[in-house]
SERO-4910 file (N, C-alpha, C, O; in steps of 0.05 Angstrom, whole numbers):
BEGIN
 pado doro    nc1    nc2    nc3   cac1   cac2   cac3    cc1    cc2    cc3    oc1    oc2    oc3
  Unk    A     17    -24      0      0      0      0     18     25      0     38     24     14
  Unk    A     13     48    -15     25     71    -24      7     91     -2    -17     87     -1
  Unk    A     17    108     12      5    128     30     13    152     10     34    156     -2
  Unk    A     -2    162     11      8    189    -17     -3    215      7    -16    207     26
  Unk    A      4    244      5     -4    264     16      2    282     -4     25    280    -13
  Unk    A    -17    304    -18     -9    319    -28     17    341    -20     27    347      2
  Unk    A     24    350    -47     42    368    -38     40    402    -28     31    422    -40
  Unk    A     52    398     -6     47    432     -9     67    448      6     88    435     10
  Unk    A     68    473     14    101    490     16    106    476     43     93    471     63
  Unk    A    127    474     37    147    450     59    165    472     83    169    496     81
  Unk    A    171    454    102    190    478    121    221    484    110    235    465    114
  Unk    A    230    498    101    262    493     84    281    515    104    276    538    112
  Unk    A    295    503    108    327    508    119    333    526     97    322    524     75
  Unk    A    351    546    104    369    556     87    366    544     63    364    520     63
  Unk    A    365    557     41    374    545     23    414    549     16    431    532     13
  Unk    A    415    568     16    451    574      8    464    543     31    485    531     23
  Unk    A    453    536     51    461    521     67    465    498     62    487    487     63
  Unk    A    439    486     55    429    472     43    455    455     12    467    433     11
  Unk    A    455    478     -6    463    478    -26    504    475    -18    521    463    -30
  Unk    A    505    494     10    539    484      8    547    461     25    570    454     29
  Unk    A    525    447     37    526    424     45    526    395     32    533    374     41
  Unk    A    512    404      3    509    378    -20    534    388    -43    541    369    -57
  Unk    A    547    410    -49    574    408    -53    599    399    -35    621    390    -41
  Unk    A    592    404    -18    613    400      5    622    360      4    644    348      3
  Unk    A    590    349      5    594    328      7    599    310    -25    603    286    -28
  Unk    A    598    324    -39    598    312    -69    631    312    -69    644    293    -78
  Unk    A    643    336    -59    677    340    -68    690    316    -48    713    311    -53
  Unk    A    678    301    -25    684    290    -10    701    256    -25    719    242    -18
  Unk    A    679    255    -49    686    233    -70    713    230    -62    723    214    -45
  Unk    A    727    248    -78    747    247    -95    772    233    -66    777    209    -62
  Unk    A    782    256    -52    792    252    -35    792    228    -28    813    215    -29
  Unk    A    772    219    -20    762    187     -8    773    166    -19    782    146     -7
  Unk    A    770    172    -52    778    143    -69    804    152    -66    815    135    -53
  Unk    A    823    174    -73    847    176    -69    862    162    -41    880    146    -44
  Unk    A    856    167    -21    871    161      6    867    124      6    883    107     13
  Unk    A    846    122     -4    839     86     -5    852     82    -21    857     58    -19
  Unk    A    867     93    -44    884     72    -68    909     75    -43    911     54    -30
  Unk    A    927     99    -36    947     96    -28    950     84     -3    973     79      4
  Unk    A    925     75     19    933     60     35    937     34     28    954     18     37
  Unk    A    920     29     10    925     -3     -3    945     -7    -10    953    -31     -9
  Unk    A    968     20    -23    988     14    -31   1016     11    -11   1039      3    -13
  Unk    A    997     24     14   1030     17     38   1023    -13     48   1039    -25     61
  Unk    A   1008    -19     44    998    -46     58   1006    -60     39   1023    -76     46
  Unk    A   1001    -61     17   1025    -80     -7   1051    -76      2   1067    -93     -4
  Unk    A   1060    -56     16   1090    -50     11   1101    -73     38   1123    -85     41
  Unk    A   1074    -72     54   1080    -77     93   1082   -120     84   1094   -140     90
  Unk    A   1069   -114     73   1064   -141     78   1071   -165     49   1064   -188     48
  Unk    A   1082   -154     32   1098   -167     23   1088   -197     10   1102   -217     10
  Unk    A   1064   -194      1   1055   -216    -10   1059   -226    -35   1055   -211    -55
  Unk    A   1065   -247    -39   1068   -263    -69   1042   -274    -81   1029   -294    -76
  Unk    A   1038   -250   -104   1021   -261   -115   1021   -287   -142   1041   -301   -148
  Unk    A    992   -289   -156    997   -316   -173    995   -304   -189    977   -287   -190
  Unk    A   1014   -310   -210   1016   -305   -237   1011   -312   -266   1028   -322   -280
  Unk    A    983   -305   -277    979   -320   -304    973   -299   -319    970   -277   -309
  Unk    A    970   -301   -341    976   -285   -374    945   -293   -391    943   -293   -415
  Unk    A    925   -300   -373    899   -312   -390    888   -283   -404    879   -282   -427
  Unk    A    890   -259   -387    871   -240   -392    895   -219   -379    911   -221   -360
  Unk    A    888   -195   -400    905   -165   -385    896   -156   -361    907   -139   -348
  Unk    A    872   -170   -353    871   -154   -327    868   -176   -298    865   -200   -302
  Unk    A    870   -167   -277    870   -189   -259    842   -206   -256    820   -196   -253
  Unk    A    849   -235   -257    816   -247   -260    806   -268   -234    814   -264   -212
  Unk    A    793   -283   -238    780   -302   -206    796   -328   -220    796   -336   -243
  Unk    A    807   -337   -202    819   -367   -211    825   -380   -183    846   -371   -173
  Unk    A    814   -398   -168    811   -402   -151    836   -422   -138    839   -444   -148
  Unk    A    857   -411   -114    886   -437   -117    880   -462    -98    860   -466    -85
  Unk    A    901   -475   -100    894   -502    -88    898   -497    -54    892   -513    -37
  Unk    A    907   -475    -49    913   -468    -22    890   -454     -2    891   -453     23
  Unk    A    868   -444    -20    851   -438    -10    826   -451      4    810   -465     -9
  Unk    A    822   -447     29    812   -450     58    784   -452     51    775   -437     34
  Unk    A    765   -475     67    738   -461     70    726   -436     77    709   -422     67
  Unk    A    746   -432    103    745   -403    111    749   -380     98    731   -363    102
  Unk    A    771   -374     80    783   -361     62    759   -353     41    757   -330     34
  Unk    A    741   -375     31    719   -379     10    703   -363     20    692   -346      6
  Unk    A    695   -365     54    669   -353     62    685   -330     56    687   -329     32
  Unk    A    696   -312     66    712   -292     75    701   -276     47    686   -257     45
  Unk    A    714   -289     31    717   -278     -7    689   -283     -5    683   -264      9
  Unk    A    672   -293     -8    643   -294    -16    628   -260      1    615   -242    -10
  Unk    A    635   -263     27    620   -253     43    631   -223     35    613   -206     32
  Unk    A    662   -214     31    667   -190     21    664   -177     -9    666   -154    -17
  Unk    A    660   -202    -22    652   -196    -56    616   -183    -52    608   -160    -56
  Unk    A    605   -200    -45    584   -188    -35    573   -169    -26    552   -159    -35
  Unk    A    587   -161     -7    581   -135     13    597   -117    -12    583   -112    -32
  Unk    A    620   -107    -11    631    -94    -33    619    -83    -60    615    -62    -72
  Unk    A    616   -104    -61    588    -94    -99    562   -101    -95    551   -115   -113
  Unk    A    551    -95    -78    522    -97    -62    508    -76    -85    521    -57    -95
  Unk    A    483    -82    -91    461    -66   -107    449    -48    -89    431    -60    -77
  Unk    A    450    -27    -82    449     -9    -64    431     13    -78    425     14   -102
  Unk    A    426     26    -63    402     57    -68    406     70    -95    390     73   -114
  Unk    A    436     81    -89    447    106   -106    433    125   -114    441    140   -132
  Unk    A    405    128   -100    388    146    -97    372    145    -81    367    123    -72
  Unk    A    354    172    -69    338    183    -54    309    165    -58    304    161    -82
  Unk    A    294    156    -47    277    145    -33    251    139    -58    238    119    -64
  Unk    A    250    170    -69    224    175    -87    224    152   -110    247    144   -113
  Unk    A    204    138   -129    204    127   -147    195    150   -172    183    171   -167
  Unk    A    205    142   -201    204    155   -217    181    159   -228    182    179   -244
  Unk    A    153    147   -227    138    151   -237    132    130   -261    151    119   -274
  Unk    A    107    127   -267     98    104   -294    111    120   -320    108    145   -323
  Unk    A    128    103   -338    138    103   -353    159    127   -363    164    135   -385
  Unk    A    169    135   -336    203    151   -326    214    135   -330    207    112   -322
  Unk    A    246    140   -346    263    127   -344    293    145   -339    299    166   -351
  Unk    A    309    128   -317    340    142   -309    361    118   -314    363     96   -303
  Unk    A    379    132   -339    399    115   -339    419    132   -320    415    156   -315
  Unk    A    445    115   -309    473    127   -295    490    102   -296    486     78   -303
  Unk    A    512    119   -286    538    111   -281    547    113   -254    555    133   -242
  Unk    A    544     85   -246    562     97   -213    588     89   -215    593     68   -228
  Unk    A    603     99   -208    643     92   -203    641     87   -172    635    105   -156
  Unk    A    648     63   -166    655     51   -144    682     38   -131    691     15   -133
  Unk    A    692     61   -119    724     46   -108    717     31    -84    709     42    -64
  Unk    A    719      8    -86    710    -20    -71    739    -17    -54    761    -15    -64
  Unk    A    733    -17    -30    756    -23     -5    766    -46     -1    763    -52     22
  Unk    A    779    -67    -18    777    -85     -9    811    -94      1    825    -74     -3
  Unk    A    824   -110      9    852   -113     27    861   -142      2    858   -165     11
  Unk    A    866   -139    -14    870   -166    -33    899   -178    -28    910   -195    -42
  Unk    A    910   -167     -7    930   -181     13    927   -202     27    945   -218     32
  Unk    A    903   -203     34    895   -224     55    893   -256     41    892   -257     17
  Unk    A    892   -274     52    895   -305     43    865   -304     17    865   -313     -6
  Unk    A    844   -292     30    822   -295     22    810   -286     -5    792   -295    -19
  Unk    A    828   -263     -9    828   -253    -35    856   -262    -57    851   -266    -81
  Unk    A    879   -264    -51    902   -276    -58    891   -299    -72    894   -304    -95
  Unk    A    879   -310    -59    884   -342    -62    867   -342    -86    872   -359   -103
  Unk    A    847   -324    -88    818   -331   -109    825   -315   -134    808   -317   -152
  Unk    A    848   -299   -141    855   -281   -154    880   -288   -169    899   -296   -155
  Unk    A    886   -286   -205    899   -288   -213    912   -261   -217    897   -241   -216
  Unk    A    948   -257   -223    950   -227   -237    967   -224   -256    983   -242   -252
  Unk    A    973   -213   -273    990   -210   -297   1016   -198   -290   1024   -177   -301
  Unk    A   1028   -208   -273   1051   -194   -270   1053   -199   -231   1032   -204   -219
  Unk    A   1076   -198   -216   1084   -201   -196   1082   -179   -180   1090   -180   -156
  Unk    A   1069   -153   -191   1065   -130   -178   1039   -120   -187   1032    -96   -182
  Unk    A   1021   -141   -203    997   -118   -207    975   -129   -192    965   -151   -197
  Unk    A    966   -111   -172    956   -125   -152    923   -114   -165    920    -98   -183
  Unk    A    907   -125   -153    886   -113   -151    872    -92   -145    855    -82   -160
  Unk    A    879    -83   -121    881    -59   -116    849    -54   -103    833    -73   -105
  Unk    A    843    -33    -92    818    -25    -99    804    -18   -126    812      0   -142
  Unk    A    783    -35   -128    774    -38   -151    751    -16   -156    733     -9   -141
  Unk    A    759     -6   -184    737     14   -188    727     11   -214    737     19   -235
  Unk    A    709      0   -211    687    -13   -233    663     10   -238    649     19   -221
  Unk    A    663     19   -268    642     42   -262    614     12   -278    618     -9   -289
  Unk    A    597     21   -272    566     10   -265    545     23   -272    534     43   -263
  Unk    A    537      1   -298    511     17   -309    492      6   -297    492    -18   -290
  Unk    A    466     33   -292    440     23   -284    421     40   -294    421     64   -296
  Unk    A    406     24   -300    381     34   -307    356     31   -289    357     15   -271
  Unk    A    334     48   -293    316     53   -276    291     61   -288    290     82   -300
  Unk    A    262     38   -286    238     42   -309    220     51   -289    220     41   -267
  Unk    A    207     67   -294    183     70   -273    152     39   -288    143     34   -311
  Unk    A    149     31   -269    132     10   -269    105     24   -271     91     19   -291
  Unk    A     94     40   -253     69     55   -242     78     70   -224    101     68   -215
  Unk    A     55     90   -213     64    115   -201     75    108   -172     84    126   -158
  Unk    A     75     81   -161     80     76   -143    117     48   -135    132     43   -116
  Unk    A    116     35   -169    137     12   -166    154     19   -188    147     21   -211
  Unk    A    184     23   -177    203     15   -209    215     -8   -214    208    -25   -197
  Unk    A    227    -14   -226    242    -31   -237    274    -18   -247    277      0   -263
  Unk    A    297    -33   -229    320    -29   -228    339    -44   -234    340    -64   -220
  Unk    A    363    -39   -258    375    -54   -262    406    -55   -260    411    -34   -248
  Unk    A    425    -66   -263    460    -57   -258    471    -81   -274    461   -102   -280
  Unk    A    498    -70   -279    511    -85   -298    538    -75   -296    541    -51   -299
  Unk    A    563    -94   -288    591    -84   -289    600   -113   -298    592   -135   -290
  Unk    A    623   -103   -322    650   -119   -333    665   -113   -310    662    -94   -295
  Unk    A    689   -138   -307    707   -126   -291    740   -137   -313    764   -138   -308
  Unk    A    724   -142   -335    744   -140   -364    762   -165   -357    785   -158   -354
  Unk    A    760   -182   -354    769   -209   -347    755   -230   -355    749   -234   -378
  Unk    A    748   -248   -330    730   -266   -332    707   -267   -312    698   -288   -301
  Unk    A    695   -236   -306    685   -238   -291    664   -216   -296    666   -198   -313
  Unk    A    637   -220   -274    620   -191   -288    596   -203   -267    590   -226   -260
  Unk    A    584   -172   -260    556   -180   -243    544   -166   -256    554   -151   -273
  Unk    A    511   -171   -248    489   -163   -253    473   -168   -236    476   -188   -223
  Unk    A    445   -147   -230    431   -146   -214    399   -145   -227    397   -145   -251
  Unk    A    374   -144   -209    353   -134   -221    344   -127   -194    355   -133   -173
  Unk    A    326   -114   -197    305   -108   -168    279    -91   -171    269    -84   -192
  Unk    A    269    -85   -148    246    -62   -153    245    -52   -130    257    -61   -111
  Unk    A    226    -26   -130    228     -8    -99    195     -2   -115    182      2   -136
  Unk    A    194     -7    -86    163      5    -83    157     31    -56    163     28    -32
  Unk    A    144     59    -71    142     77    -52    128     68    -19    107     59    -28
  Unk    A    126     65      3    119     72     20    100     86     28     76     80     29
  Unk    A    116    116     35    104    134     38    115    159     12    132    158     -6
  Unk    A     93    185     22    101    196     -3    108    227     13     90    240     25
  Unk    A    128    234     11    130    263     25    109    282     13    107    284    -12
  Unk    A     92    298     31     80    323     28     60    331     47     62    326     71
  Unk    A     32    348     33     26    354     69     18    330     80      7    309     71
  Unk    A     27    343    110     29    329    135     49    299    140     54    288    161
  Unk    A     57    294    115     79    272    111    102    283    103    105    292     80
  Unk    A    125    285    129    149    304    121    169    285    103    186    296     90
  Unk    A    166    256    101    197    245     92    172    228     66    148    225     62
  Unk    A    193    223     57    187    192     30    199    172     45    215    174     64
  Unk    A    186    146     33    198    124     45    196     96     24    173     92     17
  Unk    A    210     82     17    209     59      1    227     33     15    244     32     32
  Unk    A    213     13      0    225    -15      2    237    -23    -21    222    -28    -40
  Unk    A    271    -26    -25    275    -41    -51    287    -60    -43    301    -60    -23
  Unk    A    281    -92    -65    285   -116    -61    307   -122    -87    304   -104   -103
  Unk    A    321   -135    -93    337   -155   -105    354   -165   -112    372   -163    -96
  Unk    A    360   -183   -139    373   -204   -135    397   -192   -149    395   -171   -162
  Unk    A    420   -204   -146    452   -203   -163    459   -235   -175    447   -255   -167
  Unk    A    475   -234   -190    490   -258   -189    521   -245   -207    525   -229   -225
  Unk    A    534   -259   -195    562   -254   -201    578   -281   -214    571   -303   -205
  Unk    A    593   -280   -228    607   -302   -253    633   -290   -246    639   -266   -245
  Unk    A    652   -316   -241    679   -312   -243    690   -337   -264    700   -359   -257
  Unk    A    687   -328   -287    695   -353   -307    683   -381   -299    660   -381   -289
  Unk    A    696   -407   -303    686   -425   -288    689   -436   -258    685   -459   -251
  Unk    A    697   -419   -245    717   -422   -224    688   -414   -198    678   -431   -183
  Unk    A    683   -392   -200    654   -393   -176    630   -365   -188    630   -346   -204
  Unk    A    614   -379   -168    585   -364   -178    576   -353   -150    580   -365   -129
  Unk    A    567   -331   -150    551   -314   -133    528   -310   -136    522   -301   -158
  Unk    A    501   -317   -115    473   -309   -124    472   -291    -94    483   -295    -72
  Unk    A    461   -277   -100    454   -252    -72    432   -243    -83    427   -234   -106
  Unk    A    409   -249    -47    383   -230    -50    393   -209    -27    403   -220     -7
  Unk    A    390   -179    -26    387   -160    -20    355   -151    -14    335   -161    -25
  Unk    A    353   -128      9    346   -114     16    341    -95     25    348    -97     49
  Unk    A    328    -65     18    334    -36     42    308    -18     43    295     -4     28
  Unk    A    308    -22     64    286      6     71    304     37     80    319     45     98
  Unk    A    289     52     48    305     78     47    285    107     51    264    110     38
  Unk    A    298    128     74    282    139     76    291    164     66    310    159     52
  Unk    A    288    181     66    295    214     54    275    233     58    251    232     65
  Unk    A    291    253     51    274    283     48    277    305     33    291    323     42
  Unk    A    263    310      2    271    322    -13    261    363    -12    239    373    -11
  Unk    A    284    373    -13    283    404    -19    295    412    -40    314    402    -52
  Unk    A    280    435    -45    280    457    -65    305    474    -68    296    492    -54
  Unk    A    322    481    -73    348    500    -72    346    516    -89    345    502   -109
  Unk    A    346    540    -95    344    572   -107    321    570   -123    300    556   -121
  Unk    A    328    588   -140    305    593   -168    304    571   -189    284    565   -202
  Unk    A    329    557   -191    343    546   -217    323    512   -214    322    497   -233
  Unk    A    312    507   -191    294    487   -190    319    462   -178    313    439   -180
  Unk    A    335    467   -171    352    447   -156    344    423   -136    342    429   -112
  Unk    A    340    401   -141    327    388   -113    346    369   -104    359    356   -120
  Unk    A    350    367    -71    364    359    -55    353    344    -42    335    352    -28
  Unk    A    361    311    -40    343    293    -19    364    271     -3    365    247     -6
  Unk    A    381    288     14    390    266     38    373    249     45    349    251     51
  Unk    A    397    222     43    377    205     52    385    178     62    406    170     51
  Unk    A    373    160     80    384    139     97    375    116     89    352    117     79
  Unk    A    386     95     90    384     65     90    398     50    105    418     57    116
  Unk    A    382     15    107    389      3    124    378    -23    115    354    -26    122
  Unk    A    390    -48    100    385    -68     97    405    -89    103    419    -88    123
  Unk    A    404   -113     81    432   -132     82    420   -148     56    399   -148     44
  Unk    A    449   -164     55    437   -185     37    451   -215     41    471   -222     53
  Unk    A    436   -227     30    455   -254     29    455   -275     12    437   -289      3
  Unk    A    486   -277      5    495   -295    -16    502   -317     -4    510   -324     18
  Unk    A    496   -329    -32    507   -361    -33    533   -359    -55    536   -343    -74
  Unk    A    551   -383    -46    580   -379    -58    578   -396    -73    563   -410    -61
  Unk    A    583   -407    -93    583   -441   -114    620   -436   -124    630   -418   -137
  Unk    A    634   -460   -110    658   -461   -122    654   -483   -139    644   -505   -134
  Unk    A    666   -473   -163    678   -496   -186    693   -504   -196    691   -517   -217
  Unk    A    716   -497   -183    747   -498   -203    749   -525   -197    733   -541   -186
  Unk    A    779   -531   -210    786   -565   -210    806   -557   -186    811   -578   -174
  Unk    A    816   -541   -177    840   -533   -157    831   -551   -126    840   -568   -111
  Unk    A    807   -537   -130    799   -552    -95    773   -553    -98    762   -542   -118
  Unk    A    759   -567    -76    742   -580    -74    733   -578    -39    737   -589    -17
  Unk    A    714   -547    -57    698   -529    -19    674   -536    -31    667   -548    -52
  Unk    A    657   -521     -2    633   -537     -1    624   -509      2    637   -493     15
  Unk    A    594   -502    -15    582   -480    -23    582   -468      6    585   -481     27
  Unk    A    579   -443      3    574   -426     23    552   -404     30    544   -395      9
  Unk    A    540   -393     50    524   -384     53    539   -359     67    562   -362     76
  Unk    A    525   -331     69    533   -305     93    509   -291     79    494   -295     60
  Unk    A    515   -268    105    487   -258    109    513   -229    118    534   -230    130
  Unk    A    499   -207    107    518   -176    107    501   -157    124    483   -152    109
  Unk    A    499   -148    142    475   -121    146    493   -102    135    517   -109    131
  Unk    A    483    -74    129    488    -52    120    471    -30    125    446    -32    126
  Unk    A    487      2    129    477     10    136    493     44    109    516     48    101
  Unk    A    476     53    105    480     67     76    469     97     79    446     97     87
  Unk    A    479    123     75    480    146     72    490    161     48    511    158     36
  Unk    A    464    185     41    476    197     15    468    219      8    457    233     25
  Unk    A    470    226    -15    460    261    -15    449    249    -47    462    230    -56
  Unk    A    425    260    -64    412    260    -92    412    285    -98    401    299    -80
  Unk    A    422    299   -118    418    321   -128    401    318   -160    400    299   -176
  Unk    A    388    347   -162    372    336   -189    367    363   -201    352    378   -188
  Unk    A    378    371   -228    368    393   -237    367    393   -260    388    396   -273
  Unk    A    336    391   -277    319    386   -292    322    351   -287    313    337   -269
  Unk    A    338    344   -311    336    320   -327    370    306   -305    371    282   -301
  Unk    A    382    316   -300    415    318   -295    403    305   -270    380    309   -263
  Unk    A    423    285   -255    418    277   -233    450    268   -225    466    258   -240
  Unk    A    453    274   -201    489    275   -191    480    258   -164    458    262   -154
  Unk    A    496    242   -155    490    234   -124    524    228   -112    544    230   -126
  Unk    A    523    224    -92    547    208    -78    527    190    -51    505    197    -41
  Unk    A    540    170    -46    538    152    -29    555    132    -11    576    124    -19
  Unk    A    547    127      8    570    114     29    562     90     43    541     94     57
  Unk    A    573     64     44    558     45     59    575     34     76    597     26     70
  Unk    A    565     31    102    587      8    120    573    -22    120    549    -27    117
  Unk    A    585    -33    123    579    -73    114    610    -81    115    628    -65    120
  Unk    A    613   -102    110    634   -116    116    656   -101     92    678   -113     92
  Unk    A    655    -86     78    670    -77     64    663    -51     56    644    -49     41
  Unk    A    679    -25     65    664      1     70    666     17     29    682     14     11
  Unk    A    650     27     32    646     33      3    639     55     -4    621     64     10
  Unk    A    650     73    -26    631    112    -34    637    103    -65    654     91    -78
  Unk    A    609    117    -66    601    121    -99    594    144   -107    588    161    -91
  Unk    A    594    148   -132    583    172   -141    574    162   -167    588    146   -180
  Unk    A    550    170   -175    530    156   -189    515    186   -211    497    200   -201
  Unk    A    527    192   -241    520    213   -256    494    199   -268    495    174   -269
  Unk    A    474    210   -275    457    199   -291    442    224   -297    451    246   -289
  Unk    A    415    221   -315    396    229   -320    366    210   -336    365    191   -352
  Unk    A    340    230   -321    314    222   -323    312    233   -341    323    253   -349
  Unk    A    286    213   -358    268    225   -376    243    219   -366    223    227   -378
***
């Protein structure tokens, strides 16, 4: 059930305030993915790991070694997961029957590919090209279903032998206006992830996302901070010929913060999630 309230003049903060608070946090991106490549890179330096070396593909791919742990498997399942989780990347509202928003999110994925758990599942072209934090940019698309459900989709190469995809839907809640100060939605679904023949990822997801959208100057600017709070949980399928683990199961909570900017058709966001692998995106797109 959809609670709708019409709209009418809302209480608004500052606007100039408003407005240097959703730049403030947009420039925050950059910085962020910067300081995460170079800690990754003293921790390659600290710890001195030998990686595996094959020439299948130019870029680093999933190849699972004979050294790798049940534990190690969950570990990699449970942080591949959380890491490239199908997440909000936007404010609460649904687009409306037959709106559509394509974007691009760029995601520098935190991940420590030092550790046994990622080493072990990971091939690289060379004795020094590590993985690194991975930054996979990510198409999605977004259909409005009816005035109340969309339909959401994602898709990343990771130019190897490997690549996810997702689908889902969000259904409005509530609907900000009078007497109803926030929006509120439920989105549900599924991923699956392919690492050549070596293992498979299925993850169902979920988040209840809430927000609150304002107005900023003349130019029709709209601003909707906004919170979430779900998890998801994958199942792991190993298949290589190397070893012989036994599927796995984990379960992630998460908890997700962000800013939606929107002016006309143009839509800019940044986003942040903690889960077992901490994560910021920034996600360009535009509605029709």
């Amino acid at each position: 059930m959809t609670i709708e309230m019409k709209n009418s003049s809302l209480m608004r903060p500052s606007n100039q305030y408003l407005l240097r608070c959703a730049l403030t946090l947009v420039a925050l991106v950059a910085p962020a993915t910067a300081s995460a490549h170079g800690g990754q890179a003293d921790s390659h330096q600290q710890k001195q790991v030998e990686l595996h070396e094959g020439y299948a593909y130019e870029n680093c791919y999933v190849d699972l070694h004979e050294d790798l742990t049940q534990r190690d498997f969950r570990k990699f399942n449970a942080e591949f997961g959380s890491g490239f989780a199908f997440t909000s990347q936007s404010g609460p509202r649904t687009l409306g029957a037959k709106h559509v928003e394509l974007g691009v999110v760029f995601r520098p994925t935190n991940i420590d590919d030092t550790t046994d758990a990622w080493n072990e599942t990971w091939t690289h072209p060379g004795d020094d090209h590590f993985l690194g934090p991975v930054k996979l940019p990510i198409l999605q698309l977004r259909v409005g279903l009816s005035k109340s459900t969309d339909l959401e989709t994602m898709f990343s190469f990771g130019g190897s032998n490997w690549a996810i995809g997702g689908v889902g839907l969000r259904h409005a809640l509530l609907v900000q206006g009078s007497g109803m100060p926030l929006d509120v939605s439920l989105r549900e679904n599924v991923q699956v992830a392919r690492g050549g023949s070596e293992w498979t990822m299925v993850s169902l997801g979920s988040d209840l996302v809430v927000g609150r959208s304002f107005e900023l100057g003349a130019k029709a600017i709209t601003a909707t901070p906004y919170v979430a709070g779900g998890a998801s949980s994958a199942l792991g399928i190993e298949s290589s010929d190397e070893v012989d683990l036994s599927n796995v199961v984990t379960f992630s909570p998460r908890a997700t913060a962000g800013l939606d900017l929107g002016l006309g058709p143009a839509r800019l966001g940044v986003e942040g999630t903690v889960a077992d692998v901490l994560q910021w995106n920034l996600h360009v797109g535009a509605a029709f």
